[in-house]
C-alpha positions as CSV (number, residue, x, y, z in Angstrom):
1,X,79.1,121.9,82.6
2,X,79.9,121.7,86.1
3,X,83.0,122.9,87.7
4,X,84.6,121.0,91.2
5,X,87.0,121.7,93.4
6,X,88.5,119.5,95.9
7,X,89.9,120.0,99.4
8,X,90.6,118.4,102.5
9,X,93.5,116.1,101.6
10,X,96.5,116.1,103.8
11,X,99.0,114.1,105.4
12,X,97.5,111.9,108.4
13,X,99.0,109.0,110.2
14,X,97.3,105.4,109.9
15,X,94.2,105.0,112.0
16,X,93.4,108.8,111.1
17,X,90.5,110.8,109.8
18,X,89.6,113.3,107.0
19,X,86.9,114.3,105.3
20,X,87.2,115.4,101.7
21,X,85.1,118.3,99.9
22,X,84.2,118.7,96.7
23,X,82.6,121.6,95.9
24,X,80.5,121.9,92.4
25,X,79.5,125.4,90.0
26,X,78.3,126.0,87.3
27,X,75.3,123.5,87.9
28,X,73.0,122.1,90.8
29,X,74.4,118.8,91.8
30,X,70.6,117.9,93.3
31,X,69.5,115.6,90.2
32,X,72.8,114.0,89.7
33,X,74.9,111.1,91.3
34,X,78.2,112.1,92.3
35,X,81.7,110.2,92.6
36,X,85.3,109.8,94.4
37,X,88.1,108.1,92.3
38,X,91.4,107.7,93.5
39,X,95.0,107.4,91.4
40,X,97.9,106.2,93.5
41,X,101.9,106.6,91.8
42,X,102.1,103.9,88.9
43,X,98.5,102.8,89.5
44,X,95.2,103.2,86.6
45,X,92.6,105.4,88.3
46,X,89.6,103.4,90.7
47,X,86.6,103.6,92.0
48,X,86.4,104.4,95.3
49,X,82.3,105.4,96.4
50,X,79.5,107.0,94.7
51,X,76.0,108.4,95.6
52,X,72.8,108.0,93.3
53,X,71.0,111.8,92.2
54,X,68.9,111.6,95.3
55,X,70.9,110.6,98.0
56,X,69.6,107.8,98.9
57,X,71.4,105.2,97.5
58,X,75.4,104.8,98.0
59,X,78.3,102.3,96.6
60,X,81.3,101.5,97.3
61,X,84.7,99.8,97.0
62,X,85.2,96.8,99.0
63,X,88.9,98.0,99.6
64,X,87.0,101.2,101.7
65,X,83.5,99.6,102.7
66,X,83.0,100.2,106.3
67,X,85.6,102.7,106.4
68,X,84.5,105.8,103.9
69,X,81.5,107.3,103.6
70,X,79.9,109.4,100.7
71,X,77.4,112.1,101.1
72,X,76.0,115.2,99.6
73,X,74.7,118.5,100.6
74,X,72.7,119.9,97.9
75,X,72.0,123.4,99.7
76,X,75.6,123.7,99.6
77,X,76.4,122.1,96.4
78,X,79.0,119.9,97.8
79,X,79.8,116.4,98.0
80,X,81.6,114.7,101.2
81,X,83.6,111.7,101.5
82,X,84.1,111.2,105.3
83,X,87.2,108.7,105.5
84,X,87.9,107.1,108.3
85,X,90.8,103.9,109.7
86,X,92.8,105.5,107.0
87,X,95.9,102.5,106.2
88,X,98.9,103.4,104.4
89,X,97.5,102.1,101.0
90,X,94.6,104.6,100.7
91,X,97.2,106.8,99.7
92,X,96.6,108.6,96.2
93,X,95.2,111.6,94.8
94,X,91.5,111.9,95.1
95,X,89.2,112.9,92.6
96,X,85.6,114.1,92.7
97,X,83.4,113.3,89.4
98,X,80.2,114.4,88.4
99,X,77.2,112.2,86.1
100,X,76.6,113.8,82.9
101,X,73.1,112.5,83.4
102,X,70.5,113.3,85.5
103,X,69.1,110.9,87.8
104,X,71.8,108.4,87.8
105,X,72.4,106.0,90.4
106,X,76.1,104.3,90.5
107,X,78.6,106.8,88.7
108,X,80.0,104.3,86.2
109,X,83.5,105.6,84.0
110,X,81.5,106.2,80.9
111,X,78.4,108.3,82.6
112,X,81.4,111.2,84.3
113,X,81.1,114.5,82.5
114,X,83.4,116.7,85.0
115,X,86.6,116.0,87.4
116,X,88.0,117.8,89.9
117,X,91.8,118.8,90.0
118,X,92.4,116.3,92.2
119,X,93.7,116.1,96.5
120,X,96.7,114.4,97.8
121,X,95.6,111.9,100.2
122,X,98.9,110.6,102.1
123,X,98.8,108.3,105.1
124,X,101.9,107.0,106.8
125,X,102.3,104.2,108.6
């Protein structure tokens, strides 16, 4: 099973950039699609992008569209999620998932094997 590890998450005023990490062990992420959810205080946990096992392919939430992007290096086993025109209500932990499939394409709830710990995104206004 894979292990993953978030970082980049921060405070950052509205407008703002930053670009989350999620580094994976245990497992090459090259033949799996690869996820960011997101949890804000008295919220259910949501879909924010995802990217199919090869790259090529990527989804998103309409609430980010335009605004995020997903991406993933395989040589360094690590999964990206450039965010960008952050507003005050993309603030919320953020969590990296991983398929428990190989070659998946969108990362649906009942295809995650492994989370991360989580990052605290926080914008204000």
């Amino acid at each position: 099973q894979v292990q993953l590890v978030e970082s980049g998450g921060g405070l950052v005023q509205t407008g703002g950039s930053l670009r989350l990490s999620c580094a994976a062990s245990g497992r090459t992420i090259s033949s799996y699609a690869m996820g960011w959810f997101r949890q804000a205080p008295g919220k259910e946990r949501e879909f924010v992008a995802s990217i199919n096992w090869n790259g090529v392919n990527t989804y998103y939430a309409d609430s980010v569209k335009g605004r995020f992007a997903i991406s993933k290096d395989n040589a360094k086993n690590t999964v990206y999620l450039q965010m960008n025109s952050l507003k005050p209500e993309d603030t919320a932990v953020y969590y990296c998932a991983a398929d428990s499939e190989k070659f998946g394409g969108w990362l649906s709830y009942s295809r995650i094997g492994s989370w991360g710990q989580g990052t605290q995104v926080t914008v204000s206004p």
